[in-house]
C-alpha positions as CSV (number, residue, x, y, z in Angstrom):
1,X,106.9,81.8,91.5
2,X,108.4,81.7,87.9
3,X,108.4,84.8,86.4
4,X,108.7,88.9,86.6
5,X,109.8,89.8,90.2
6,X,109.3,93.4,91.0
7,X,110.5,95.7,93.1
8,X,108.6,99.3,94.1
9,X,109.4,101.2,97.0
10,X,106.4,102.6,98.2
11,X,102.8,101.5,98.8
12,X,101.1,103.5,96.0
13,X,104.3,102.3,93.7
14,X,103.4,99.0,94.1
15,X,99.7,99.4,93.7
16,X,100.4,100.9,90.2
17,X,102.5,98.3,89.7
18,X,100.2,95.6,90.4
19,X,97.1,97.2,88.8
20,X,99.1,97.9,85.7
21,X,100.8,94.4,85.0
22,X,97.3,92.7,86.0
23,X,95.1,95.0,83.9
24,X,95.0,91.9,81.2
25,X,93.6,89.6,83.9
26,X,96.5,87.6,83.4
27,X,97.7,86.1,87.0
28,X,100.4,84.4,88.3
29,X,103.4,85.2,85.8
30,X,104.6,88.2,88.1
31,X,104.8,89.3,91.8
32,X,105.1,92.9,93.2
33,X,107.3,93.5,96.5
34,X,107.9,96.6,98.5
35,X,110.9,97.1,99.8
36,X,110.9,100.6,101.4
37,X,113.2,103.1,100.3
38,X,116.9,103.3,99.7
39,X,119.4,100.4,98.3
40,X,119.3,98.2,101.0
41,X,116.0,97.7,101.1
42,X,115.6,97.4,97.7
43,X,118.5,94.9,97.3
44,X,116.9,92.5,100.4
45,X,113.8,92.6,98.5
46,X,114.9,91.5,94.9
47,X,116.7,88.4,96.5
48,X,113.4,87.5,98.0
49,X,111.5,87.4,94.6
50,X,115.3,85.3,93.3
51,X,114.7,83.0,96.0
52,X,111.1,82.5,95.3
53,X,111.9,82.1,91.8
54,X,111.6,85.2,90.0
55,X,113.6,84.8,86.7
56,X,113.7,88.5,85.4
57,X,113.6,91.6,87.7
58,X,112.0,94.9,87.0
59,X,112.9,97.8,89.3
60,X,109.6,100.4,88.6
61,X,108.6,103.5,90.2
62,X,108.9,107.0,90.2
63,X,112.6,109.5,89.8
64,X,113.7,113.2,90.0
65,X,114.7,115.1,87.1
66,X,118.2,115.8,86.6
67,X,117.7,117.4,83.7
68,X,115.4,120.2,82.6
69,X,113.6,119.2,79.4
70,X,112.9,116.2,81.6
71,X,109.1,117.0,82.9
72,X,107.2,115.5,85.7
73,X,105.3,112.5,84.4
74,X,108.1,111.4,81.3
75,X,108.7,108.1,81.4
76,X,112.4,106.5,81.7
77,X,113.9,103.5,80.5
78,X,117.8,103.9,81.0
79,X,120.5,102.2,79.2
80,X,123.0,102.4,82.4
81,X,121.8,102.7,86.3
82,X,124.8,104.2,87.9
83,X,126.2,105.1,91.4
84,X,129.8,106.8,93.0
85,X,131.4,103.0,92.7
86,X,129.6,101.0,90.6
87,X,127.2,100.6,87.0
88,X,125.4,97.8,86.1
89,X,123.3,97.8,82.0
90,X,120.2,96.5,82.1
91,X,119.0,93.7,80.2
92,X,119.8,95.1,76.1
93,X,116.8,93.2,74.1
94,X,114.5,94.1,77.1
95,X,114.9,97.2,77.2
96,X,114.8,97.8,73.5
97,X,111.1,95.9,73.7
98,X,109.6,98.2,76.2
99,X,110.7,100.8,74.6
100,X,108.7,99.8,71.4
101,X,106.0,99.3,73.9
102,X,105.6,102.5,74.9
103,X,106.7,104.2,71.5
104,X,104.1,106.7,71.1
105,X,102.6,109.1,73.5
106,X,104.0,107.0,76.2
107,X,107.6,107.3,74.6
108,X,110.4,107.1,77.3
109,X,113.9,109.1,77.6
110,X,117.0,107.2,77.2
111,X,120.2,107.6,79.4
112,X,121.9,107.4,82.3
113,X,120.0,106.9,85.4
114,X,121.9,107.8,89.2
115,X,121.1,105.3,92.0
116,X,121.5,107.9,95.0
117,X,121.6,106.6,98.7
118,X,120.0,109.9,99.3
119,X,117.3,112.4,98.6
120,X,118.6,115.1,96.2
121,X,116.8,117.6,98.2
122,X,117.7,121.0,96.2
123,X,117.9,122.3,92.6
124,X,121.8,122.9,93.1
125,X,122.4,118.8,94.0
126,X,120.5,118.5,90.9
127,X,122.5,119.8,88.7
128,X,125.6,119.2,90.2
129,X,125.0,115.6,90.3
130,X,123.3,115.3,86.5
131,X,126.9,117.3,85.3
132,X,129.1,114.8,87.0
133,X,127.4,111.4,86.5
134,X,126.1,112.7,83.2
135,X,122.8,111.4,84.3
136,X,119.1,112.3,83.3
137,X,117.4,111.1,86.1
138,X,117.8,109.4,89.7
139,X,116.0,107.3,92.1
140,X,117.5,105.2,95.6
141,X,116.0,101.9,95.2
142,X,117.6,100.5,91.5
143,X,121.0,99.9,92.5
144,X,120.1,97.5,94.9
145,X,117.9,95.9,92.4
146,X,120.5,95.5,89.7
147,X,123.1,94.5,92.9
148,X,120.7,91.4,93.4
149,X,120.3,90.9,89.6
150,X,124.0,90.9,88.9
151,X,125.3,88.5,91.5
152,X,122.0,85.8,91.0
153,X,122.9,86.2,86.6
154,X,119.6,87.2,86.0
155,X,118.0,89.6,83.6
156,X,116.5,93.3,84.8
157,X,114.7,96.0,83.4
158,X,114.1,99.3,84.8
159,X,111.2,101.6,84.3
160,X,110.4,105.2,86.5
161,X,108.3,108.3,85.3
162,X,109.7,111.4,86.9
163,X,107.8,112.8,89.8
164,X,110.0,115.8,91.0
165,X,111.7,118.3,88.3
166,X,115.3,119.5,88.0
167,X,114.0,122.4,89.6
168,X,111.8,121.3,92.5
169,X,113.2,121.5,95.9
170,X,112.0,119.1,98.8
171,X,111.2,120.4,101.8
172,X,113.3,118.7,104.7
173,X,109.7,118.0,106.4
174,X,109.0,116.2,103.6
175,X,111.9,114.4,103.2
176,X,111.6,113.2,107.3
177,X,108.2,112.0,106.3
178,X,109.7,109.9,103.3
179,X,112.2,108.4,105.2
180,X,109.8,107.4,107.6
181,X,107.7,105.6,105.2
182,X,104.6,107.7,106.1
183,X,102.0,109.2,103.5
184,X,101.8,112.6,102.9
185,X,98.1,113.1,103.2
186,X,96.6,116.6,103.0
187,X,95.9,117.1,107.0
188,X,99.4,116.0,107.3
189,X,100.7,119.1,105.3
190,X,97.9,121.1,106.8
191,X,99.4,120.1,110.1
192,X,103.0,120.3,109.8
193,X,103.0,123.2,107.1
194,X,101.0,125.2,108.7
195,X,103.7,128.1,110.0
196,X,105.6,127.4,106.6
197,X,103.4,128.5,103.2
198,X,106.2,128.1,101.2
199,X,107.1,124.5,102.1
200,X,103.1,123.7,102.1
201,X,103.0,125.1,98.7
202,X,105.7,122.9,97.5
203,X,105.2,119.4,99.1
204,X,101.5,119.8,97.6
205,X,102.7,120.5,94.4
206,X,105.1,117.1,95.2
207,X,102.3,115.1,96.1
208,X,100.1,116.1,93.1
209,X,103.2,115.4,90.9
210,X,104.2,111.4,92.5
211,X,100.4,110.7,92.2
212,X,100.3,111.7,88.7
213,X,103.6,109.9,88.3
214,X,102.3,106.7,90.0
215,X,98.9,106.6,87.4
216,X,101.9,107.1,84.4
217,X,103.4,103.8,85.8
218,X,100.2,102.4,85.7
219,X,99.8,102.7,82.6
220,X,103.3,102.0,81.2
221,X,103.2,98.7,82.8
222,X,99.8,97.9,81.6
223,X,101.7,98.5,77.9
224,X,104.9,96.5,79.0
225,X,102.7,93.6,80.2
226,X,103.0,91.6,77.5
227,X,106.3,92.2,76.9
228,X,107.2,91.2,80.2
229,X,104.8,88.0,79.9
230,X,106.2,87.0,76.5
231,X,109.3,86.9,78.1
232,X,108.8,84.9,81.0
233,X,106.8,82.7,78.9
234,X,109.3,81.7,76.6
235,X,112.5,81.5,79.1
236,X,110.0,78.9,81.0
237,X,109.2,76.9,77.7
238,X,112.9,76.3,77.0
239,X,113.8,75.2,80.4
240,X,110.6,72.6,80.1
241,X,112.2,71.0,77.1
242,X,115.9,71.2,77.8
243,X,117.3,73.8,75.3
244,X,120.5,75.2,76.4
């Protein structure tokens, strides 16, 4: 491939991500791996779609609030993805046109995102950890994503829409289930909830939140598309003729 690699974690991620860059019925300028959760992963995916080809990366799906004015469903395009060692900026003029893209309804927050190995699980690691990274927002996959990026010199974007909010905890069910890689389905709650109303209460209200979050990314990356395709587009052209 020559084109937009991307990277999503999980199987409804990348669905969105797929429906949303495709909704044009343009084909063939971008691919959609998924890598699983956590760094790792993520990082062993991206230098798939380098070696294939891919000359930009985008690192999409959904993030937890670390902030409270930040509601389940707002978008995020960060201008720095940081982690306890290491921060890497993503690509300047990119990020400046997808945020034009979605200006509107659609509008994103700007900031700091935290690329955690782990699950902030509770309110309290929230905060704690938006206070000392001074960060709006975190996911697990985009440090791996920008690792890849960075050492291959090529450009990255990041876009996630906040599924969980400053103030929702995840049950540790839940988070076993995630790690895992399995869905949360409703007879799986039913199931494993049963004896626990509280934690059934909350992992439904999760669920209902990442699928909102995932049809959000669906639609910001229908926006981006062309964008993203523009870019591509006119990184190939150049290289066709020889331009430095």
């Amino acid at each position: 491939m020559t084109g937009v690699g991307v990277v999503a974690a999980l199987p409804r991620e990348a669905r969105a991500a797929r429906a949303g860059l495709g909704r044009d019925g343009a084909a063939g300028w971008f691919e959609v791996v998924r890598s699983g959760v956590g760094p790792t992963r993520a990082r062993i995916a991206a230098e798939r779609l380098l070696d294939a080809g891919a000359t930009l990366l985008l690192s999409v799906g959904v993030a937890g609030a670390l902030r409270r004015e930040l509601k389940p469903g707002a978008l995020i395009v960060p201008d720095e993805i940081v982690t306890e060692t290491a921060a890497w900026h993503p690509d300047t003029g990119l990020t400046a046109a997808l945020r034009a893209a979605l200006s509107g309804p659609l509008a994103p927050a700007c900031g700091r995102l935290l690329a955690n190995p782990t699950v902030l699980a509770t309110p309290a690691e929230k905060r704690l950890a938006g206070e000392r990274f001074d960060c709006i927002a975190v996911d697990m996959e985009s440090a791996g994503v920008c690792a890849a990026a960075a050492a291959a010199g090529c450009p990255i974007a990041v876009i996630r829409v906040v599924a969980d909010a400053h103030s929702d905890p995840i049950p540790e069910r839940l988070l076993a289930l995630l790690a895992e890689g399995r869905r949360a389905s409703p007879g799986l709650l039913l199931r494993d909830f049963w004896s626990q109303p509280r934690a059934l209460i909350q992992s439904a209200r999760l669920r209902y939140r990442y699928r909102r979050a995932c049809r959000e990314l669906e639609r910001a990356l229908a926006q981006c598309a062309p964008v993203l395709r523009e870019r591509v587009t006119s990184a190939a052209s150049i290289r066709k003729i020889g331009l430095p």
